[in-house]
ZAMI-471458 format. One record per residue (C-alpha): residue in one letter; y negated, z negated, x negated; residue number from 1. Coordinates in steps of 0.05 Angstrom, whole numbers, plus 5000, padded with zeros to 4 digits. Last residue first. Layout:
REM ZAMI-471458
ATOM  aa     v     w     u    i
ATOM   A     Y     Z     X  NUM
...
END
This chain:
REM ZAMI-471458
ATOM  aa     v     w     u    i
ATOM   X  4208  5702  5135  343
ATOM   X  4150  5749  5101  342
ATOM   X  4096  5704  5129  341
ATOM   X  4112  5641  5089  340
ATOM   X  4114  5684  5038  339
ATOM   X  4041  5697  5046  338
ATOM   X  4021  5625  5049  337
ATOM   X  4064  5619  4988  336
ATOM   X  4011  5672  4948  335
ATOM   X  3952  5643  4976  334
ATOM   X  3937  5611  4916  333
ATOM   X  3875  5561  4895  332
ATOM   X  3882  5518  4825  331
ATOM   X  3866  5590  4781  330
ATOM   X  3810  5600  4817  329
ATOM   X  3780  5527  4808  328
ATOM   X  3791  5536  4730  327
ATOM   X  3760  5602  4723  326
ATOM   X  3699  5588  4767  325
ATOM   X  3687  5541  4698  324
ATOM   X  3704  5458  4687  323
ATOM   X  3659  5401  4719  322
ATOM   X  3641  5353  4669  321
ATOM   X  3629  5276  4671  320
ATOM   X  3653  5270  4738  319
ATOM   X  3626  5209  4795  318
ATOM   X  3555  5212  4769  317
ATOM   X  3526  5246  4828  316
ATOM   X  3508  5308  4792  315
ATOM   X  3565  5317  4764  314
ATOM   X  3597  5301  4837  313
ATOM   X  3556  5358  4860  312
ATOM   X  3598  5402  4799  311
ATOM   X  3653  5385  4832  310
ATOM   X  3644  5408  4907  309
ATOM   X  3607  5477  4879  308
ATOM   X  3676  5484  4832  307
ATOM   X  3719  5466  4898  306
ATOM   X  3685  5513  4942  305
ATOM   X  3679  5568  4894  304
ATOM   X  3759  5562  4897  303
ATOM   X  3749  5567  4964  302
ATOM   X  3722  5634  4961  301
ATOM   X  3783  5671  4955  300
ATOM   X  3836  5668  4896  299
ATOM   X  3861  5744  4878  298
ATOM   X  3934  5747  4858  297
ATOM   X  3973  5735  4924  296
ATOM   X  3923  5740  4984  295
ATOM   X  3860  5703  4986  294
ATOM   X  3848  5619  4994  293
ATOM   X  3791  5621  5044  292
ATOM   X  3736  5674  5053  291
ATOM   X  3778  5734  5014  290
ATOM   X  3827  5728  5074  289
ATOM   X  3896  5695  5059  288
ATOM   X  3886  5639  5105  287
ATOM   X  3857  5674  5163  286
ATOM   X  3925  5704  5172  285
ATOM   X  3961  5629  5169  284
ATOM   X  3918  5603  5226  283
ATOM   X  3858  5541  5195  282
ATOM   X  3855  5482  5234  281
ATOM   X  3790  5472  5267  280
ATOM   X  3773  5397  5256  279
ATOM   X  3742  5356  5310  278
ATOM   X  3781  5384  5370  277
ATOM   X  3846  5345  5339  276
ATOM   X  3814  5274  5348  275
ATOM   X  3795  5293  5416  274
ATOM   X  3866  5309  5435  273
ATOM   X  3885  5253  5410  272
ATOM   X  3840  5207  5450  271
ATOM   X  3868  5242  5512  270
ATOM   X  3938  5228  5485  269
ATOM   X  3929  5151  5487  268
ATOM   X  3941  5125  5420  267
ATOM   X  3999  5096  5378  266
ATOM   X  3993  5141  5315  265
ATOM   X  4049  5188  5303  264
ATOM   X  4063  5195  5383  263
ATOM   X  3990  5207  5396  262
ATOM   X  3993  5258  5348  261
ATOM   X  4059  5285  5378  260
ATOM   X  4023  5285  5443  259
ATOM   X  3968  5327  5423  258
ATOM   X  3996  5375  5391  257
ATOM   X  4039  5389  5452  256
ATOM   X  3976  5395  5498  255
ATOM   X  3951  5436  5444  254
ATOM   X  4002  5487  5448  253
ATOM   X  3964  5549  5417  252
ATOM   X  3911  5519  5368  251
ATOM   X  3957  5451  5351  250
ATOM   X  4026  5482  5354  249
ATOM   X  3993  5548  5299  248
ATOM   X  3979  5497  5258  247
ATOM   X  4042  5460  5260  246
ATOM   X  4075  5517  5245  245
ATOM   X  4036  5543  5177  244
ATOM   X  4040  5470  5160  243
ATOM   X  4115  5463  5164  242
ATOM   X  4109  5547  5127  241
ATOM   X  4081  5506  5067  240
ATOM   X  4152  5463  5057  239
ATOM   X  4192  5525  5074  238
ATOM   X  4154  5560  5016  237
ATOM   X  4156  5502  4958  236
ATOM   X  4224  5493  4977  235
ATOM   X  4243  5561  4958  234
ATOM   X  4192  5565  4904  233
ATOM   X  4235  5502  4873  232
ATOM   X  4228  5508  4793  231
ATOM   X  4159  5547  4795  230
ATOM   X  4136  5490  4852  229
ATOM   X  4151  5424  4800  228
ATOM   X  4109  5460  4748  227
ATOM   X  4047  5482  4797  226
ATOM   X  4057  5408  4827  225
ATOM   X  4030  5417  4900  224
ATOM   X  3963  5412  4936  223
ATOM   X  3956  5414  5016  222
ATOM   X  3883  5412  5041  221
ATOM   X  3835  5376  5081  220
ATOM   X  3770  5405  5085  219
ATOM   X  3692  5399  5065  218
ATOM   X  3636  5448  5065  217
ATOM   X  3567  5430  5045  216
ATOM   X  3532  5492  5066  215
ATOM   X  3479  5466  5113  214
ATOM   X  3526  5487  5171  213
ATOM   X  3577  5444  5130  212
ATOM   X  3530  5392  5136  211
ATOM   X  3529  5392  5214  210
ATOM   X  3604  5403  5221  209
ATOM   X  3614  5343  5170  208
ATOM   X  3577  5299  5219  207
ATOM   X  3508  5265  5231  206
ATOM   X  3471  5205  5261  205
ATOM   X  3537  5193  5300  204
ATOM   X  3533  5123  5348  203
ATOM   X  3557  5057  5345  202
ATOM   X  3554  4995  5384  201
ATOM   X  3637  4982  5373  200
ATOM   X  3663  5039  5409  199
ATOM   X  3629  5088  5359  198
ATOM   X  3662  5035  5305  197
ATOM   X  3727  5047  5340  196
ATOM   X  3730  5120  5340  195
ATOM   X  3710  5125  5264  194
ATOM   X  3772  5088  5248  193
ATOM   X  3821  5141  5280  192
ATOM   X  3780  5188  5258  191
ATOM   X  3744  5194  5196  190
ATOM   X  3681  5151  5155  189
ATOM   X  3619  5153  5140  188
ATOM   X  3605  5074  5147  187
ATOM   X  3542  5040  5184  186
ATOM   X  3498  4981  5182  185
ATOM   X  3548  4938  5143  184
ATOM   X  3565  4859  5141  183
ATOM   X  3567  4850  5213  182
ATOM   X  3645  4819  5214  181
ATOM   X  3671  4874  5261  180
ATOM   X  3642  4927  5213  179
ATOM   X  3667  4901  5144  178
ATOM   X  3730  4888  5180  177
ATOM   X  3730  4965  5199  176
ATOM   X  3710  4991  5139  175
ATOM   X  3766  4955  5109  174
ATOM   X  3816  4992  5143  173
ATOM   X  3783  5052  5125  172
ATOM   X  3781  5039  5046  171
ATOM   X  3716  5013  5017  170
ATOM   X  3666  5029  4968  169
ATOM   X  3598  5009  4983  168
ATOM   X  3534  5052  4981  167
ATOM   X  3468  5005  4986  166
ATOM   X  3416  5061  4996  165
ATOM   X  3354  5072  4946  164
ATOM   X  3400  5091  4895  163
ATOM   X  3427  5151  4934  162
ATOM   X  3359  5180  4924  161
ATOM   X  3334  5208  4990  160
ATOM   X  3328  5288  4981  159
ATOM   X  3339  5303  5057  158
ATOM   X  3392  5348  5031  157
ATOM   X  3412  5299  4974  156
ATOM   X  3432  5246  5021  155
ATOM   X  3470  5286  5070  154
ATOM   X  3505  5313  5011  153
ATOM   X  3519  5242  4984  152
ATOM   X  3551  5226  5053  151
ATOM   X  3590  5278  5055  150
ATOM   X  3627  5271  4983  149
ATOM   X  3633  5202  5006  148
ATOM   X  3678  5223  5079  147
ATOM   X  3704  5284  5030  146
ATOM   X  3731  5223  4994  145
ATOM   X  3714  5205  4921  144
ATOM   X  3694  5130  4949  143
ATOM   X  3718  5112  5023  142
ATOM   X  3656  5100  5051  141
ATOM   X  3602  5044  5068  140
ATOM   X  3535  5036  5080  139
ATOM   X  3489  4982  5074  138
ATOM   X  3414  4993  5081  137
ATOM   X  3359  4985  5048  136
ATOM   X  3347  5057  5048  135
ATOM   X  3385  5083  5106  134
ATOM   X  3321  5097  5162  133
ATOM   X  3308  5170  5116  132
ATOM   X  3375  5190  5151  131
ATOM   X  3339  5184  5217  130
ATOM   X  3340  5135  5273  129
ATOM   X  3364  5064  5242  128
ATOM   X  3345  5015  5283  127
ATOM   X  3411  4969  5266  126
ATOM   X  3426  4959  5339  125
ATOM   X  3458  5026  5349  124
ATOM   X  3496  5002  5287  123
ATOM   X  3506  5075  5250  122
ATOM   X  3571  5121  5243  121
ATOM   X  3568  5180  5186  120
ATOM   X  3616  5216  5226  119
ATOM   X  3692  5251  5202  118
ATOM   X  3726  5287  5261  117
ATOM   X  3644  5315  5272  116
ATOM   X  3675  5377  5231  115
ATOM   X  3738  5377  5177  114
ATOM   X  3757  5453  5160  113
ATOM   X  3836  5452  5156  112
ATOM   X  3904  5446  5144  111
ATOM   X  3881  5497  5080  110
ATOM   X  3947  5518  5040  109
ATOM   X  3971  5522  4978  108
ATOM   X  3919  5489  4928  107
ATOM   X  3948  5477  4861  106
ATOM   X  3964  5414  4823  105
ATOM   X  3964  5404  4749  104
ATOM   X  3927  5341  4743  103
ATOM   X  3872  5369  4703  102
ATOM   X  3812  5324  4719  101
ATOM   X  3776  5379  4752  100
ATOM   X  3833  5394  4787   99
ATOM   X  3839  5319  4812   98
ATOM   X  3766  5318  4821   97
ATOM   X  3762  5379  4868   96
ATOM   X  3824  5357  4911   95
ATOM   X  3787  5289  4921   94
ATOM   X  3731  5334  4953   93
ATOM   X  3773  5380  4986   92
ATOM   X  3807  5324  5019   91
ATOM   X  3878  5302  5020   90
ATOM   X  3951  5332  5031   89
ATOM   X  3999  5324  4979   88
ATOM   X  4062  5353  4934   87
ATOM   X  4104  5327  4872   86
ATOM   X  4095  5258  4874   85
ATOM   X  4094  5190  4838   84
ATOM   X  4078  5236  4773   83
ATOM   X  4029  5180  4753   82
ATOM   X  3974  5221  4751   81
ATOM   X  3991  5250  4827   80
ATOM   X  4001  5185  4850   79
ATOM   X  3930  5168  4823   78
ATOM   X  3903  5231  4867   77
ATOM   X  3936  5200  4921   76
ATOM   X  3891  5135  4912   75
ATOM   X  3837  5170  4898   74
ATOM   X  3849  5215  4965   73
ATOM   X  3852  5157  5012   72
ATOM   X  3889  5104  5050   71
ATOM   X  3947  5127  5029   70
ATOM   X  4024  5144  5061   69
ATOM   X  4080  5165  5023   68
ATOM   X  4131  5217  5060   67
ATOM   X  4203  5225  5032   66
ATOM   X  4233  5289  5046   65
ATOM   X  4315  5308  5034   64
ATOM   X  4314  5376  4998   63
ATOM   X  4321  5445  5030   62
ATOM   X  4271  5427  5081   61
ATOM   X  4283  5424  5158   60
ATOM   X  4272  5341  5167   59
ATOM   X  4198  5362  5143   58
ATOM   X  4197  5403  5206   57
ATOM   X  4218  5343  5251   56
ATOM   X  4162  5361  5297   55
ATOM   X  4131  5290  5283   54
ATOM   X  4129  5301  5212   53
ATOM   X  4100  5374  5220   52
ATOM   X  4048  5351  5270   51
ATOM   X  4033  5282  5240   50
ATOM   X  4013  5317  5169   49
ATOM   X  3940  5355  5204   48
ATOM   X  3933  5295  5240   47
ATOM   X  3921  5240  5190   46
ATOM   X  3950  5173  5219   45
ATOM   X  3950  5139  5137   44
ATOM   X  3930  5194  5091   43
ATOM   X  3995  5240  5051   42
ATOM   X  4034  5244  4997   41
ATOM   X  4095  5275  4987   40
ATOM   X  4167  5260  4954   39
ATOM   X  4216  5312  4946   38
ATOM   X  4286  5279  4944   37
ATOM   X  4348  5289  4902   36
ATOM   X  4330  5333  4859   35
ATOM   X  4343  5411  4872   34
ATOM   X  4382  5451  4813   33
ATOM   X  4356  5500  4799   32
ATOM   X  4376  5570  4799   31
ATOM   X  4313  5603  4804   30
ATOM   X  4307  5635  4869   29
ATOM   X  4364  5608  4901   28
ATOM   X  4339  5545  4889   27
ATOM   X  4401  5500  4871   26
ATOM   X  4440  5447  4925   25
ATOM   X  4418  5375  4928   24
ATOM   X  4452  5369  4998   23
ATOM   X  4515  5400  4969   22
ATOM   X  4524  5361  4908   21
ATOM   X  4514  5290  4936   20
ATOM   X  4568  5316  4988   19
ATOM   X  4613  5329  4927   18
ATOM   X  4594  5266  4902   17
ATOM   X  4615  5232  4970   16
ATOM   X  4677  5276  4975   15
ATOM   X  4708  5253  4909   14
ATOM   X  4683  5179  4927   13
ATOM   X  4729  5181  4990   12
ATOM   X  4778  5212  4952   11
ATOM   X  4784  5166  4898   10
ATOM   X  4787  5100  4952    9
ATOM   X  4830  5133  4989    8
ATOM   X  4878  5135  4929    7
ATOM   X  4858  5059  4923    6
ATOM   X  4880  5046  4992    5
ATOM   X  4943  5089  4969    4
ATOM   X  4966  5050  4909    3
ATOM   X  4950  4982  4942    2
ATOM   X  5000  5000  5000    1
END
């Protein structure tokens, strides 16, 4: 009897290494062999990630998925450093520092353009009336975010000296506190979060829609390991074409969009829904074109989004040197957008 419970024994371990062997699997592209899990980054309740997770289309990849959640780009930029991950969505603005600051990413796809999703919120009681109304004031933002990158914009367009303004660093969560206790005036800040200081006697003296208008542009965008994606293009393709889906759930099923949002972050599908309506995510044709990431081979404009995005934080003191148009180009490809499109 012990003879055959430990033959069992062999064969059940036979077939669990075997198993091991199977789900891991080699790129057919390359030949490489997959690790054993492909580990992404993403912000706490973001919408443009809930979609694909809550669809099950990360479930779908090659590899077995594991999703880490931040609080904001820094920190996933850290990740990044620390090879924590090998893919991520976050902000243009983060996005600009981390290929400023060489960390070997690429832009693949744009989720999409942020609008009044992400508010500079002020106490109605606070009197302040006009961006000018902020000096003396304390205001808070998730530092290095396209929230911060924002809020310095707004700044220099009305050319008030950032000095003159009490900017504090804090994560969204914290914002919130900060709020609830009285100790800031207002916060430039996203949605969920945003919702509840507007709840909370707030109101919007101005929104990334507004500045973009102006020409300060921000976005959320998906970034992968340009080393980690030329071993794995097959991954790196089925993992792009989630967001080339989900997109295309939240413009034409929005009902559905809605609900899995909802779903992903505990809130009343009406409020959802309004959370989606303050982005416009970006359709996988409109992708490609010259204006956003370009077809295979020839960035688009966005890599002159990143560079113009950088070299403002030069001028803000948060990067000591932006790098050429060559750099930003070669970090934006539309190339596995257009795979996506060949399946």
């Amino acid at each position: 009897m012990r003879d055959i419970f430990q033959t069992l024994i062999v064969i059940l371990a036979a077939l669990a290494l075997a198993g091991t062997a199977m789900a891991q699997g080699k790129d057919p592209v390359t030949g490489e062999t997959y690790p054993a899990e492909f580990v992404v980054a993403t912000f706490n309740n973001a919408p443009q990630t809930a979609i694909p997770i809550e669809e099950g289309f990360l479930d779908g990849l090659p590899v077995k998925t594991k999703v880490l959640f931040f609080d904001s780009g820094r920190d996933i930029n850290t990740a990044f450093a620390s090879k924590s991950v090998q893919a991520a969505t976050l902000g243009s603005s983060p996005a600009s520092l981390g290929v400023s600051n060489d960390l070997g990413y690429e832009v693949v796809f744009i989720n999409n353009i942020i609008g009044p999703a992400e508010s500079l919120a002020v106490r109605k009681s606070s009197g302040i009336k006009t961006l000018a109304d902020l000096k003396g004031k304390k205001i808070a933002t998730p530092f290095a975010s396209t929230a911060h990158y924002s809020l310095l914009a707004a700044l220099a367009l009305e050319r008030i000296d950032p000095a003159e303004v009490t900017i504090l660093d804090l994560q969204t969560q914290d914002i919130l506190a900060a709020w609830v206790r009285g100790d800031i005036d207002g916060a430039y800040v996203w949605t969920p979060v945003l919702d509840e200081l507007l709840k909370n006697d707030g109101e919007a003296l101005t929104d990334s829609l507004k500045l973009a208008d102006k020409g300060a542009v921000t976005a959320d965008v998906t970034v992968v390991d340009k080393a980690f994606a030329a071993k794995y293009p097959t991954l790196i393709t089925a993992y792009v074409d989630a967001f080339v889906r989900a997109n295309l759930i939240i413009n034409e099923e929005p009902d559905r969009a809605a609900a899995d949002l909802a779903k992903h972050i505990g809130i009343g599908e009406a409020e959802a829904k309004r959370q989606l309506t303050g982005h416009k995510f970006v359709l996988a044709p409109e992708q490609v074109q010259d204006a956003r990431l370009g077809p295979a081979g020839k960035p688009g404009d966005f890599a002159r989004t990143l560079k113009e995005t950088a070299d403002f934080h030069v001028t803000m003191g948060n990067l000591d040197k932006a790098g050429d148009i060559g750099a930003y180009r070669s970090a934006v490809n539309g190339a596995w957008v257009g795979e996506t499109r060949k399946k």
